[in-house]
C-alpha positions as CSV (number, residue, x, y, z in Angstrom):
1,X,33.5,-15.2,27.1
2,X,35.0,-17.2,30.3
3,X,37.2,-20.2,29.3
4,X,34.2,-22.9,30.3
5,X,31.6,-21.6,28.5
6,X,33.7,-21.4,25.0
7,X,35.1,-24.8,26.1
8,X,31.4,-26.3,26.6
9,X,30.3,-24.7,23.2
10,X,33.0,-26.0,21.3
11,X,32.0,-29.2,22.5
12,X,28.2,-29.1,21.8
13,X,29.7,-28.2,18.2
14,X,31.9,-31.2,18.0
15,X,28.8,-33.1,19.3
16,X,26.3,-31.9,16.5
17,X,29.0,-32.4,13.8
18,X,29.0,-35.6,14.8
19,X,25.7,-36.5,14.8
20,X,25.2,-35.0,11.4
21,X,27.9,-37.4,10.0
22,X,26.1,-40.3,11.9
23,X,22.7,-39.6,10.6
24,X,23.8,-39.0,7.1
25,X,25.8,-42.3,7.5
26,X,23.4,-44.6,8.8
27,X,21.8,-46.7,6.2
28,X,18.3,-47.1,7.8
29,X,17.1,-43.5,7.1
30,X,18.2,-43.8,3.3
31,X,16.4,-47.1,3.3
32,X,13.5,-45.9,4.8
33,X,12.8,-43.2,1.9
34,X,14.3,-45.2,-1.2
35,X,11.0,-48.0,-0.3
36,X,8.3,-45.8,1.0
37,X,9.1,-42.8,-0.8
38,X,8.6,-39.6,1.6
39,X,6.0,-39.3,4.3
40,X,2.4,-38.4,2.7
41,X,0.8,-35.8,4.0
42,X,-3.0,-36.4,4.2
43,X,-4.3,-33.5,5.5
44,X,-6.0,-32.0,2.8
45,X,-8.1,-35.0,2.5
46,X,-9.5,-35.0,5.6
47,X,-10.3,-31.4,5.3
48,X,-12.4,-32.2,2.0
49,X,-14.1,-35.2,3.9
50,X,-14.9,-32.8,7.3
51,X,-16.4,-30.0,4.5
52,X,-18.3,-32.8,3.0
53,X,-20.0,-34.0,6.0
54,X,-20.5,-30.4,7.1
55,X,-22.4,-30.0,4.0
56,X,-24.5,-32.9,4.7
57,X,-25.0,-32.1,8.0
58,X,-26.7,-28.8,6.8
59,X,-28.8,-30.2,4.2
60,X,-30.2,-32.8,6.9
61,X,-30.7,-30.2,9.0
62,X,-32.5,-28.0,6.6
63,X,-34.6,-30.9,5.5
64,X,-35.7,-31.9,8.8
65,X,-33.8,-35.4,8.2
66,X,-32.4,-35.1,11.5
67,X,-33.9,-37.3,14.9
């Protein structure tokens, strides 16, 4: 490996590492989770409510409900 390129990767090591010890250091993203709690994820919800309306959808339909 040529001298720059270990050079420049040693550096974008250094760089990382130091980010990581930012972003575990910074209060705001411990905050954030200690009074909201972790991000919710709602997906499955709105799955059961799209296969609902499907099902209702098809009933209309096979009722003749529909305009």
């Amino acid at each position: 490996m040529s001298r720059s390129r270990a050079f420049n990767r040693f550096h974008r090591f250094l760089a990382r590492q130091k980010r990581r010890g930012l972003r575990s250091a910074l209060p705001q993203h411990k905050m954030d989770y200690e009074y909201y709690g972790s991000p919710i994820d709602h997906s499955r919800d709105i799955l059961n409510r799209l296969k609902g309306r499907e099902v209702e959808l098809e009933l209309m339909d096979d009722l003749g409900l529909t305009g």
